[in-house]
LOZA-611794 format. One line per field, with one value per residue (C-alpha): residue number from 0; residue in three letters; x, y, z. Coordinates in steps of 0.2 Angstrom, whole numbers, plus 5000, padded with zeros to 4 digits. Layout:
N
nr = NUM, ...
rest = ALA, ...
X = X, ...
Y = Y, ...
Z = Z, ...
This chain:
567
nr = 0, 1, 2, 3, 4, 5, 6, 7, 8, 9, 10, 11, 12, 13, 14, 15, 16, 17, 18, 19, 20, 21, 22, 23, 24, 25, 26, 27, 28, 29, 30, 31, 32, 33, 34, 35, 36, 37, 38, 39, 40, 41, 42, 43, 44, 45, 46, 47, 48, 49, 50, 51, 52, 53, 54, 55, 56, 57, 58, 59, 60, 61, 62, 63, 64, 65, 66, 67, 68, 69, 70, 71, 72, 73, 74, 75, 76, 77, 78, 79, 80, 81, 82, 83, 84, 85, 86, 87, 88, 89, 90, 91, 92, 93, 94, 95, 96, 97, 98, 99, 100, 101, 102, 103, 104, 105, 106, 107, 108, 109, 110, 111, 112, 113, 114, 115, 116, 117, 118, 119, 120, 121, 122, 123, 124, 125, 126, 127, 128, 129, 130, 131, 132, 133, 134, 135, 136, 137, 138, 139, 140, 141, 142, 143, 144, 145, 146, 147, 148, 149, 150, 151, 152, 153, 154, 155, 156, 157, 158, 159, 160, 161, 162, 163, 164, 165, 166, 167, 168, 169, 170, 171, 172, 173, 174, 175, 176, 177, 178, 179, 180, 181, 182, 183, 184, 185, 186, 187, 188, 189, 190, 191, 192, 193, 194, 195, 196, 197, 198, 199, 200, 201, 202, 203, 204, 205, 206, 207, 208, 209, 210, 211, 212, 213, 214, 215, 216, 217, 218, 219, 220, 221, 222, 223, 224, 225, 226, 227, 228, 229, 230, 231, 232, 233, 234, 235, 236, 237, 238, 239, 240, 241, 242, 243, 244, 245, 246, 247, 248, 249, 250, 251, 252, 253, 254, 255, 256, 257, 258, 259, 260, 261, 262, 263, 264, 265, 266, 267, 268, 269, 270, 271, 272, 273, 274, 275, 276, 277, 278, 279, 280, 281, 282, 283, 284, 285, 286, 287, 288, 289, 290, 291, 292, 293, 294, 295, 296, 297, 298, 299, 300, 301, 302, 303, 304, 305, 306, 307, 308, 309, 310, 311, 312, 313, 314, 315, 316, 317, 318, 319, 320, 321, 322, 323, 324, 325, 326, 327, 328, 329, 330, 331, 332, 333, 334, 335, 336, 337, 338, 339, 340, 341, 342, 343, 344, 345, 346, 347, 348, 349, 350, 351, 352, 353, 354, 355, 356, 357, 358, 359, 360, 361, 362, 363, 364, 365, 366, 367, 368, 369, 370, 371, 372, 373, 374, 375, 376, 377, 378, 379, 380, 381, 382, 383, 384, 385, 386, 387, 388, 389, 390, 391, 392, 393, 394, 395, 396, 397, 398, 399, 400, 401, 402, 403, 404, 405, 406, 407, 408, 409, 410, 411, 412, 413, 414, 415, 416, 417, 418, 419, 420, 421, 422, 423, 424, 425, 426, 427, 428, 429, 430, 431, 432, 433, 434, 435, 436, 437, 438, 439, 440, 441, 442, 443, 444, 445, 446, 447, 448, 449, 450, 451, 452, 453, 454, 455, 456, 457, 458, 459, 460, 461, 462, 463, 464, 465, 466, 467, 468, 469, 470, 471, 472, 473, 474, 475, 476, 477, 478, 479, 480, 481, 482, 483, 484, 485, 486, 487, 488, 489, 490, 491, 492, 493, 494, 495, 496, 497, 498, 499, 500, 501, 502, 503, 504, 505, 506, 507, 508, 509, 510, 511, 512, 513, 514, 515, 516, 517, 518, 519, 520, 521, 522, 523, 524, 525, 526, 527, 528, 529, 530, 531, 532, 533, 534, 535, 536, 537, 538, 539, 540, 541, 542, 543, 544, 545, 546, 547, 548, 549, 550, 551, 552, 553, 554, 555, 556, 557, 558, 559, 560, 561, 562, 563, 564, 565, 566
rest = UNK, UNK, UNK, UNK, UNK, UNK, UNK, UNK, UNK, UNK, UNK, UNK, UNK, UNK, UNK, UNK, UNK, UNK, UNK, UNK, UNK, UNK, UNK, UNK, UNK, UNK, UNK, UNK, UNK, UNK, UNK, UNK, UNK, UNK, UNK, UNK, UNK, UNK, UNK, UNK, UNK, UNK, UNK, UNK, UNK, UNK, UNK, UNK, UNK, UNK, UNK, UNK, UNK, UNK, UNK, UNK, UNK, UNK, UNK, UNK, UNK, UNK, UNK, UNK, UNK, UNK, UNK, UNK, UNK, UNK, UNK, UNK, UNK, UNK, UNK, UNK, UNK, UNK, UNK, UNK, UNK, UNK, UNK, UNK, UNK, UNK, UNK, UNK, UNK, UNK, UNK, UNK, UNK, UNK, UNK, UNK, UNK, UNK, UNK, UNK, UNK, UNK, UNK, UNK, UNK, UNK, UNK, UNK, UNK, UNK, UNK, UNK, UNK, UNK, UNK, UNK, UNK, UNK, UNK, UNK, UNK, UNK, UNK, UNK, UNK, UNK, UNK, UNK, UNK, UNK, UNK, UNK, UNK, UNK, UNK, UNK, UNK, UNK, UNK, UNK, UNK, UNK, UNK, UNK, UNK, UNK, UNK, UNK, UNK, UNK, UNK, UNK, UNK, UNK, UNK, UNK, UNK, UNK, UNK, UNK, UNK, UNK, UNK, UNK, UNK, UNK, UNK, UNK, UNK, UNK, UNK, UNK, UNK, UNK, UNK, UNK, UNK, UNK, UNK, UNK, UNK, UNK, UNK, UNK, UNK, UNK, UNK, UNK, UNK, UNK, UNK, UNK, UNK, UNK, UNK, UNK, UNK, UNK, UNK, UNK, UNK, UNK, UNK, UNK, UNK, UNK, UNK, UNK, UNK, UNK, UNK, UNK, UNK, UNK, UNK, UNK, UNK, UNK, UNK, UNK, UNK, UNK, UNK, UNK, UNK, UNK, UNK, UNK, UNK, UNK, UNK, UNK, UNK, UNK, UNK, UNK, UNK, UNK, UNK, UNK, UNK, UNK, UNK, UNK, UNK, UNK, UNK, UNK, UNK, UNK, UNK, UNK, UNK, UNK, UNK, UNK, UNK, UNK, UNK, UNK, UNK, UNK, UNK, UNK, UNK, UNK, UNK, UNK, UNK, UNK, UNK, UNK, UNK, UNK, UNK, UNK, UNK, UNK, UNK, UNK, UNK, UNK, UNK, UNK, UNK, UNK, UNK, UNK, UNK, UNK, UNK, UNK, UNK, UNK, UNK, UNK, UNK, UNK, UNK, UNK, UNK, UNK, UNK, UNK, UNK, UNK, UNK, UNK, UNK, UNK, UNK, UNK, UNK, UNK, UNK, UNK, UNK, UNK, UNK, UNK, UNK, UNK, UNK, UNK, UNK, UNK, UNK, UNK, UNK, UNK, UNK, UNK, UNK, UNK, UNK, UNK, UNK, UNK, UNK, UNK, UNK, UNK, UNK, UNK, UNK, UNK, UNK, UNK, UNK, UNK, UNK, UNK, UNK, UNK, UNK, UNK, UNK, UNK, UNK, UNK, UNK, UNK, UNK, UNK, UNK, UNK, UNK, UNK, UNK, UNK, UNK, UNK, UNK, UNK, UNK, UNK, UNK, UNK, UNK, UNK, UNK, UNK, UNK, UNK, UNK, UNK, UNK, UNK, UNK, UNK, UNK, UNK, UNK, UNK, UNK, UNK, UNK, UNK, UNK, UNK, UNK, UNK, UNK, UNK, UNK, UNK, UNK, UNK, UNK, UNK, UNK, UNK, UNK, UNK, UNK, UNK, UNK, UNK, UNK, UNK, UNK, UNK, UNK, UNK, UNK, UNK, UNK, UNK, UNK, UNK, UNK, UNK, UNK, UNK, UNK, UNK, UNK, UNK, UNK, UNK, UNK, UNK, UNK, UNK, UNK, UNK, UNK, UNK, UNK, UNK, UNK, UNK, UNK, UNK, UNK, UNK, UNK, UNK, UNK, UNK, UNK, UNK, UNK, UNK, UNK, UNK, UNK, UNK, UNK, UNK, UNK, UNK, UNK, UNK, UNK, UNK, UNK, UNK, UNK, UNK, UNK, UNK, UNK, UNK, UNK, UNK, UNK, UNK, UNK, UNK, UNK, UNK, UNK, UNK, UNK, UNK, UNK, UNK, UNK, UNK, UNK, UNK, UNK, UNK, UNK, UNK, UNK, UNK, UNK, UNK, UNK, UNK, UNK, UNK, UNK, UNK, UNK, UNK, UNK, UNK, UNK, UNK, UNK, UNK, UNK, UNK, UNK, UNK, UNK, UNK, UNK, UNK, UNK, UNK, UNK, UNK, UNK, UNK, UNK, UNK, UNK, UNK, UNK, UNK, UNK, UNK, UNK, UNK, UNK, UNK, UNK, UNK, UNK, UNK, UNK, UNK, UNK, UNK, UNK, UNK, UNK, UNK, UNK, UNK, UNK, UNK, UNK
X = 4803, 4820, 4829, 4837, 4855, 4860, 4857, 4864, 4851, 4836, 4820, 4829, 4830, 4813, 4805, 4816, 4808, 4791, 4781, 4769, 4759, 4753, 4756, 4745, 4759, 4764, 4775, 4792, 4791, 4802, 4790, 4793, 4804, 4805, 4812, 4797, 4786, 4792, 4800, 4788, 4792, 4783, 4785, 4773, 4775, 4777, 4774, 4781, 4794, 4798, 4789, 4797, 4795, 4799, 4807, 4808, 4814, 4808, 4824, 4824, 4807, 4808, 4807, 4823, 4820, 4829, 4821, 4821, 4819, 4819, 4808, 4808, 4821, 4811, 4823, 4837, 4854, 4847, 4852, 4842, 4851, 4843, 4846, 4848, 4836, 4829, 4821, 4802, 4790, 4784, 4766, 4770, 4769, 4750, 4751, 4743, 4737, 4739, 4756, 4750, 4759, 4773, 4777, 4791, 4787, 4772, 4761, 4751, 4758, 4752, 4755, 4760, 4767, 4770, 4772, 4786, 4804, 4819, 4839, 4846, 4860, 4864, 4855, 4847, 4857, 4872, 4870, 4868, 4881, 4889, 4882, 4877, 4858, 4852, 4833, 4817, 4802, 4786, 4773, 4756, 4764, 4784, 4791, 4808, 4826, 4833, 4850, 4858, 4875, 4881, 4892, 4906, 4898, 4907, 4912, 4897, 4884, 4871, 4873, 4867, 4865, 4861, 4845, 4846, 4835, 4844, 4836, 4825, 4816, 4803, 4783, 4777, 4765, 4751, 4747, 4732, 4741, 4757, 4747, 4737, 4735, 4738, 4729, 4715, 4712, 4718, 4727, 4737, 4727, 4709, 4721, 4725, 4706, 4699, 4710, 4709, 4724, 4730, 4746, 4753, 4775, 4783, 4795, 4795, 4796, 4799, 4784, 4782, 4779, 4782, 4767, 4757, 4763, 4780, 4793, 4795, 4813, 4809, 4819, 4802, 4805, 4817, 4812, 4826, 4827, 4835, 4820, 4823, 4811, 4807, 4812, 4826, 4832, 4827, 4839, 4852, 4850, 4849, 4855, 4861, 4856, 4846, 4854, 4850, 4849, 4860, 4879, 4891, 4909, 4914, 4926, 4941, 4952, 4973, 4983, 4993, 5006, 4999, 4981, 4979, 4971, 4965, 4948, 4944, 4946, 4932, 4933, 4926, 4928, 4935, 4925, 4927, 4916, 4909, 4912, 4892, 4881, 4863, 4853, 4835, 4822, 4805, 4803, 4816, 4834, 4852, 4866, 4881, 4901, 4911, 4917, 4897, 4895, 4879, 4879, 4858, 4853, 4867, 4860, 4840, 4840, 4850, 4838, 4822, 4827, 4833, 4815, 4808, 4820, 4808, 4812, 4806, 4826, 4842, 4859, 4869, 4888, 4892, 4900, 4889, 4895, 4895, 4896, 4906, 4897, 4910, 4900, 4918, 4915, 4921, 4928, 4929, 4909, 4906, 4915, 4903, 4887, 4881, 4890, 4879, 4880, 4885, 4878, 4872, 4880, 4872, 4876, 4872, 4873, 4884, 4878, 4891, 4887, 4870, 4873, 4858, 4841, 4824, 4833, 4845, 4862, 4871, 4888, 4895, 4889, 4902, 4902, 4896, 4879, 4878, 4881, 4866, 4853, 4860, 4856, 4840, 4834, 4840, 4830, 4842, 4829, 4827, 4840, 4850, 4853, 4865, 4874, 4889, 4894, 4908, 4921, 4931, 4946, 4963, 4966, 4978, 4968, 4955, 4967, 4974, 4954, 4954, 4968, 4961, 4944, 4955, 4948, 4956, 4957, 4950, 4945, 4949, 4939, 4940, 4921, 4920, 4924, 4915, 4909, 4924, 4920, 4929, 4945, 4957, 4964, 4970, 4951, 4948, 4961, 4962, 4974, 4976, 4980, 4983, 4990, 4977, 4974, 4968, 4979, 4974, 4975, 4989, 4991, 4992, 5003, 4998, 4988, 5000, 4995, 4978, 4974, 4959, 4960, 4975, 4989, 4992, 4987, 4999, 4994, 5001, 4997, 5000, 5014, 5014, 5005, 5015, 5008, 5019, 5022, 5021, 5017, 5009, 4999, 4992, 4980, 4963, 4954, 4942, 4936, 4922, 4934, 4948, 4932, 4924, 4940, 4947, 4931, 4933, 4952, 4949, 4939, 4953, 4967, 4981, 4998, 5012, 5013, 5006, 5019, 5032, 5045, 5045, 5054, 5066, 5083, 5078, 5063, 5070, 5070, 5050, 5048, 5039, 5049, 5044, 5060, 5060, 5059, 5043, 5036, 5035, 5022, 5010, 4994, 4992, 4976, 4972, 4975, 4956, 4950, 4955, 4957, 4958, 4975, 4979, 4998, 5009, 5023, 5030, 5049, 5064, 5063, 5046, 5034, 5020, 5025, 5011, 4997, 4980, 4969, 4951, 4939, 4937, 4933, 4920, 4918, 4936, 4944, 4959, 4969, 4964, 4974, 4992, 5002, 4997, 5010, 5007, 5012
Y = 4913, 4920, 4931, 4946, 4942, 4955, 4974, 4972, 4987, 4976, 4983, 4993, 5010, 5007, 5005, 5016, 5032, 5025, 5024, 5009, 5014, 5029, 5026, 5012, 5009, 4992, 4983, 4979, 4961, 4951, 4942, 4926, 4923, 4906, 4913, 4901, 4917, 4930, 4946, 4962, 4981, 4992, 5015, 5026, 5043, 5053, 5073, 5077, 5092, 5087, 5077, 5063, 5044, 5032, 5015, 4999, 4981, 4964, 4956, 4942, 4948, 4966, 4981, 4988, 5005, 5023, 5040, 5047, 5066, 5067, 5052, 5036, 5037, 5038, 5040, 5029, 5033, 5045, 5045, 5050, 5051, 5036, 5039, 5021, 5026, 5011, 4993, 4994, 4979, 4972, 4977, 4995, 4993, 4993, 5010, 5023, 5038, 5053, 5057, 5072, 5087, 5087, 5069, 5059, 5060, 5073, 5072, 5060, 5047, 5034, 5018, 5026, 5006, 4990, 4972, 4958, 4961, 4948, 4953, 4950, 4937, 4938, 4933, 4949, 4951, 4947, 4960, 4974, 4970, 4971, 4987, 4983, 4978, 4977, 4971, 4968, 4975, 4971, 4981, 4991, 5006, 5002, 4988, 4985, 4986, 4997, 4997, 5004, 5008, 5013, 5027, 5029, 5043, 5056, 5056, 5058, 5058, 5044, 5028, 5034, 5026, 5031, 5024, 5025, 5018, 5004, 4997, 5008, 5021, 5019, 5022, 5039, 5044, 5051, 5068, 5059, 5039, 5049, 5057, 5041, 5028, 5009, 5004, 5014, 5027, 5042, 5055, 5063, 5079, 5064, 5052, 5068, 5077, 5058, 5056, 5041, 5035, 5042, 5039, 5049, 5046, 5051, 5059, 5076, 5080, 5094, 5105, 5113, 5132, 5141, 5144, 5161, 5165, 5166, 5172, 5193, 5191, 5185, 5166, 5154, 5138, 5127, 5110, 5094, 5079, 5086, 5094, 5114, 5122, 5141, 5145, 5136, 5146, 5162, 5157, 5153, 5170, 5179, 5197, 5194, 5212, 5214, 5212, 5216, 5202, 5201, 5198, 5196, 5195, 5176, 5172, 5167, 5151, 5152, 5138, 5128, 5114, 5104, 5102, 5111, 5103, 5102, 5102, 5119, 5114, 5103, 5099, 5098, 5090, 5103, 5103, 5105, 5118, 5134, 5145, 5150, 5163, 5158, 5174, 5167, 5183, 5184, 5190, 5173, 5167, 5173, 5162, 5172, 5167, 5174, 5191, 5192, 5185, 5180, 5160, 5157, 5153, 5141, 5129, 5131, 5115, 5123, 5139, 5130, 5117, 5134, 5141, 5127, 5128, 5132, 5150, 5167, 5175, 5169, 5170, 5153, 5150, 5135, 5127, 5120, 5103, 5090, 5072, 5058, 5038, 5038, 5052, 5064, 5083, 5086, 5103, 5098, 5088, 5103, 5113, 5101, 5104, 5118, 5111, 5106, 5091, 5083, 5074, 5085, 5080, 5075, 5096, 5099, 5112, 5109, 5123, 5126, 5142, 5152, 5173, 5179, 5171, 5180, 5196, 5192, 5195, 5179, 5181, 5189, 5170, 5156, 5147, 5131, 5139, 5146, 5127, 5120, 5131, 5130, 5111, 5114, 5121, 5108, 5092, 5076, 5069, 5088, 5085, 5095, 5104, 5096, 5103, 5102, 5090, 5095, 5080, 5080, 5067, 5064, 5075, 5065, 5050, 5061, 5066, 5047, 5043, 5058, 5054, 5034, 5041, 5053, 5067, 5085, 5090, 5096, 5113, 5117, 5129, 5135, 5128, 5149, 5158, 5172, 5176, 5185, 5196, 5194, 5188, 5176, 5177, 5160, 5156, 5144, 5134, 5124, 5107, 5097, 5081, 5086, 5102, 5111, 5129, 5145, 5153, 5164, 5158, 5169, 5160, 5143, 5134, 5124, 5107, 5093, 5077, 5072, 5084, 5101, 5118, 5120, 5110, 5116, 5133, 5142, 5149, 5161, 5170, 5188, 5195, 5213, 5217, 5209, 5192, 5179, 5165, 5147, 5132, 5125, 5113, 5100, 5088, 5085, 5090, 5083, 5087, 5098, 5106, 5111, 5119, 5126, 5136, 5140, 5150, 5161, 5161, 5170, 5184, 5189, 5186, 5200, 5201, 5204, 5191, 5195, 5186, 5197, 5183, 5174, 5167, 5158, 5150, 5133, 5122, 5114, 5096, 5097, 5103, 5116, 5131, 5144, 5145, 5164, 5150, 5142, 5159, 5161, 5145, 5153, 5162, 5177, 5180, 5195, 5187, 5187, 5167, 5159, 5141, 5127, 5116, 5099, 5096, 5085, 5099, 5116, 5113, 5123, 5133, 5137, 5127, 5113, 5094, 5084, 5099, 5093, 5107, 5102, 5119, 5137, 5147, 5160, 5161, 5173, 5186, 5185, 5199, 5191, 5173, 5174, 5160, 5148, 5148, 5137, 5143
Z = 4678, 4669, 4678, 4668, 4667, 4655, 4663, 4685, 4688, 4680, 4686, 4699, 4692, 4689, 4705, 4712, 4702, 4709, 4725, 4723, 4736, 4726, 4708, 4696, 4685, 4680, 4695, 4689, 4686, 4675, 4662, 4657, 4642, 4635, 4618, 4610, 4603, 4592, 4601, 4604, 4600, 4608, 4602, 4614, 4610, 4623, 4624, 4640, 4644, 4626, 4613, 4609, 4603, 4616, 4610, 4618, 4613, 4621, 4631, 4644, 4650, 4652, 4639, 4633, 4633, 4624, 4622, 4605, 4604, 4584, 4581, 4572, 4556, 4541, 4525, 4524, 4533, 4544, 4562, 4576, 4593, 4605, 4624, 4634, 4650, 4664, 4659, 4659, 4662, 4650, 4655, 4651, 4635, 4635, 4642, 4636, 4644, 4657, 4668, 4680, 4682, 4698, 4691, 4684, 4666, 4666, 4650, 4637, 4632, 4616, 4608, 4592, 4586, 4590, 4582, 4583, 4578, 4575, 4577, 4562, 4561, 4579, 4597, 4605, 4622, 4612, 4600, 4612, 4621, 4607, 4603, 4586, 4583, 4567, 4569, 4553, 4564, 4558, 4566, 4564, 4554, 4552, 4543, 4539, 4544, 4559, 4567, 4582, 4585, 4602, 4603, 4616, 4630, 4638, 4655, 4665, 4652, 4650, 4637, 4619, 4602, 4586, 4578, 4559, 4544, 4536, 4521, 4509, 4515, 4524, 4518, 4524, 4537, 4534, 4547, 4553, 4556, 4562, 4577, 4580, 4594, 4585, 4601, 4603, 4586, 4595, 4594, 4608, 4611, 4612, 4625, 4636, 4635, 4640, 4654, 4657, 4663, 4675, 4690, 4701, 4707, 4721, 4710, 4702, 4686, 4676, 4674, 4657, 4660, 4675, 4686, 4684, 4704, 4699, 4712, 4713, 4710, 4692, 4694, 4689, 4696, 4685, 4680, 4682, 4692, 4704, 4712, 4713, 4719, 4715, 4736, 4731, 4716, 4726, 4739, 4726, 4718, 4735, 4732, 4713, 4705, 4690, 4674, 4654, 4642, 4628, 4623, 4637, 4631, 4636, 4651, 4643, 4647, 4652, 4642, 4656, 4653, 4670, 4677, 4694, 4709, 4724, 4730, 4725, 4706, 4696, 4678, 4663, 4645, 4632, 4618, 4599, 4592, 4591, 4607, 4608, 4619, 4616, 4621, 4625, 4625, 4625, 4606, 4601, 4600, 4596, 4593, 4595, 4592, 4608, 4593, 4591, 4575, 4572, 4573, 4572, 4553, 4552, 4568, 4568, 4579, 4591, 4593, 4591, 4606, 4617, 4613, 4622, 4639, 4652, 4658, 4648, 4646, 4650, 4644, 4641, 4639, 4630, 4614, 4599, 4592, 4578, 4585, 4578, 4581, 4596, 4604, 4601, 4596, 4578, 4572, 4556, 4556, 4561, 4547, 4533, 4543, 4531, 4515, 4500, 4497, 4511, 4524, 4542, 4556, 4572, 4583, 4600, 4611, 4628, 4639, 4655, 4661, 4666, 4665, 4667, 4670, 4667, 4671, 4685, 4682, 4690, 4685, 4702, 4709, 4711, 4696, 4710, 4710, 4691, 4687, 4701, 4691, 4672, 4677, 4685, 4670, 4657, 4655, 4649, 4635, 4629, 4614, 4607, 4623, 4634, 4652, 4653, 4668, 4681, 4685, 4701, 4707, 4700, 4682, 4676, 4675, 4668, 4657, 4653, 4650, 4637, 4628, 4627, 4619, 4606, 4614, 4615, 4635, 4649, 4657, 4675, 4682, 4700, 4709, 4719, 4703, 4698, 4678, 4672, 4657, 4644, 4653, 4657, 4675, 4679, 4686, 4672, 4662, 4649, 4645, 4629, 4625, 4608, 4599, 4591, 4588, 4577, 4560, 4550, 4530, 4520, 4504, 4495, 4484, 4467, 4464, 4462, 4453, 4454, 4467, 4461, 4466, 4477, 4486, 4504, 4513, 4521, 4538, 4551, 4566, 4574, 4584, 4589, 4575, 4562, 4551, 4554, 4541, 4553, 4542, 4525, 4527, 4517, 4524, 4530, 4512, 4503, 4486, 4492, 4505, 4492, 4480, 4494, 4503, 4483, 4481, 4495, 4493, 4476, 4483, 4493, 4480, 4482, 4474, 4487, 4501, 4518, 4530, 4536, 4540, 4519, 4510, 4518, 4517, 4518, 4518, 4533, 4542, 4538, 4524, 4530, 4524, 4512, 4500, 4486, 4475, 4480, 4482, 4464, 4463, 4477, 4477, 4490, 4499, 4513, 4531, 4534, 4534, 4550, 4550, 4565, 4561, 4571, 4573, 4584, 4588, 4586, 4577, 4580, 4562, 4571, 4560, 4562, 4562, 4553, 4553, 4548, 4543, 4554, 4547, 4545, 4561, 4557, 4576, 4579, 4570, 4563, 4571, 4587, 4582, 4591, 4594, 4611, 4624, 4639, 4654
């Protein structure tokens, strides 16, 4: 018999989430692999906490295994976010059934496909080391070409990949074959009325509602691996008053030139998006930016998935993202995900704070026990909700490790602080490995050459009250950018310029000066769009060196955009 060679925990993981002596799943045994037979694929849909497709690839004897929330990709180029979770045996995949509830991986699972697949131009184990598969399935209901990439995970997060169609699109589904069992003719709500199938784990699993004897305090019983139970949540939210559900002005976050330590410090990555409550209530879901701008018809994902979290109300602090294929957070991704025209970008919601749940006001908790229940309640497979995980050691090798992965920084926050308010007292800080921050949009100068519409904006911030000219900048546009911005830039046309420091002598070491001459080639526009600029260094005329303009922040207002010191 071969031995899997490729993955050190094997089986391990496996058997680990499983007591033998209770459950009839299959026992994790290597199969044999001679290589002499074509290589099975094996998709079992799986409606558990989430419905989702599980999808799982023949190698050295086991099943390769990855949890797809959105489904198989149907249309070519589109990417589904695959999440690498434990070998199976290859036995499992003639599993289809029951999970009961209080088990790992409650619900009905079915053989939605299966059939042989080859890796194209490159040996199996190979390629996903490699992190690149591009495979030609042929199965019961999907035949064609799939790849995988692996993106680079953040710190503390499990591996992903994304799963895309490669080829032509694929042959739609019928409603009827899309919810049918290739081994057995049925569909999901048939496999879970019949029963038949049934295991029990020693490990609990999320449950999918809470229980009708919920606890008098109003904290149901939140589901996660990590076991809590609803006299542990009580015990957690021990003398936490009631609370109203709705918009909390967020905690703010001190800039600082060094990380602080010490063991009453943890950390967490800095992300680059959309500062978000999401306000779960009984009658629906409110996305609101940290000025209470109204944030949920632009990400319908995001409000749906928070629908489905398994508590009645609660109030979540955290920041909605577009991913890059290296798993980074990208501002300007997610400045094109509502764009015609172009392509959506994989968003997510990073949730790192709990303010109230089911009508308990937790804020006055340390931030230690906020973070224990927001975790509790967030499953990892229920995309695209992720928790935001807490790091502790050294943060300057954090920091190295950051800067490595062309990532921004990190946020310190101390492990007893209370929820803040709307403040920044010191409790939480932020450090970046790069120099990025808000101005407001005061103007632009004209096309040159072959360049549409505009050639740089020219951006400033506030200073006791007064607009304050600070940089042109010039880069990060595309064509649907630079019409996009110079339609809204004409609805705000005016004829005297807004900055209270132009023109200027000189253009300066830069280039970035303002000059009465080059005033007379600009377009005014009233201080109200505020746009994120990426730049290597203040200079001494009090400019940007190499700004690159990342997006348009409908999230803050521009009065409130002053210039960053660190302190």
């Amino acid at each position: 018999m071969k031995k899997n060679v490729f993955d050190d925990t094997g089986l391990k993981t496996y058997r680990a989430k499983r007591n033998f002596h209770e459950t009839k799943e299959p026992k994790p045994r290597v199969a044999n692999s001679s290589g002499k037979k074509p290589l099975m694929f094996v998709i079992q849909k799986h409606d558990a906490t989430r419905l989702h497709y599980d999808f799982r690839l023949e190698m050295e004897g086991v099943l390769k295994s990855w949890a797809v929330p959105k489904g198989i990709p149907m249309r070519r180029g589109e990417k589904h976010l695959a999440v690498h979770v434990e070998d199976h045996p290859m036995d499992y995949a003639n599993f289809e059934g029951t999970i009961p509830e209080g088990n790992y991986g409650a619900g009905t699972v079915m053989v939605w496909d299966t059939g042989t697949y080859e890796v194209m131009g490159a040996n199996p184990i190979a390629a996903l080391k490699q992190g690149k598969l591009h495979v030609q399935m042929s199965g019961k209901k999907l035949k064609g070409e799939w790849a995988m990439i692996r993106i680079r995970p953040r710190l503390g997060e499990k591996e992903s990949w994304l799963l895309f169609k490669a080829d032509k699109d694929a042959k739609p589904l019928s409603v009827k074959k899309e919810d049918e069992s290739v081994l057995t003719g049925r569909s999901l709500k048939k496999i879970a009325s019949d029963n038949d199938a049934q295991w029990g784990s020693s490990r609990k699993a999320a449950q999918k509602k809470f229980p009708s004897s919920a606890p008098t305090n109003k904290v149901g019983t939140p589901t996660k691996e990590s076991g809590y139970s609803a006299k542990a949540i009580r015990e957690k939210t021990k003398g936490a008053p009631s609370g109203k559900i709705g918009f909390v002005s967020p905690m703010k976050c001190r800039l600082v030139e060094t990380p602080p330590r010490g063991d009453e410090w943890i950390y967490e990555i800095k992300f680059d998006g959309f500062r978000t409550l999401a306000i779960k209530r009984r009658k629906g879901v409110e996305l609101l930016s940290r000025s209470e701008k109204q944030l949920t018809p632009r990400f319908p994902e995001i409000s749906e998935a928070i629908e489905k979290l398994p508590c009645r109300e609660g109030v979540f602090d955290g920041e909605i993202v577009a991913l890059d294929e290296k798993g980074r957070s990208s501002f300007q991704l997610l400045q094109m995900a509502n764009m015609a025209g172009q392509p959506r970008a994989l968003l997510c919601f990073y949730a790192f704070d709990l303010l109230n749940l089911n009508g308990i006001d937790l804020t006055g908790l340390p931030l230690s026990k906020r973070k224990e229940i927001l975790q509790s309640i967030i499953d990892p497979s229920h995309e695209p909700i992720r928790f935001s995980a807490s790091i502790r050691g050294d943060p300057e090798k954090l920091l190295a490790e950051i800067r490595k992965r062309g990532m921004e920084g990190i946020i310190a926050k101390k492990v007893d602080s209370k929820y803040e308010k709307g403040l920044r007292t010191g409790s939480w800080a932020k450090i970046k490995v790069v120099n990025e921050q808000e101005f407001v949009v005061g103007g632009y100068t004209l096309p040159k050459g072959s360049r549409d519409h505009f050639g740089a904006i020219l951006v400033g911030y506030f200073e006791n009250g007064k607009f304050v000219f600070a940089s042109k900048v010039g880069s990060g546009f595309n064509q649907a950018l630079l019409s996009s911005l110079h339609q809204q830039f004409e609805k705000l046309k005016q004829e005297k310029c807004p900055f209270v420091n132009l023109p200027e002598k000189r253009v300066g070491r830069y280039g970035q000066g303002v000059t009465a001459a080059e005033m007379k080639r600009c377009s005014w526009v009233e201080p109200k769009l505020v746009a994120q600029i990426r730049f290597t260094e203040w200079t001494r005329e009090g400019h940007l060196r190499h700004p690159v303009f990342t997006g348009l922040r409908g999230d803050k207002k521009a009065s409130e955009v002053v210039k960053e010191k660190r302190e």
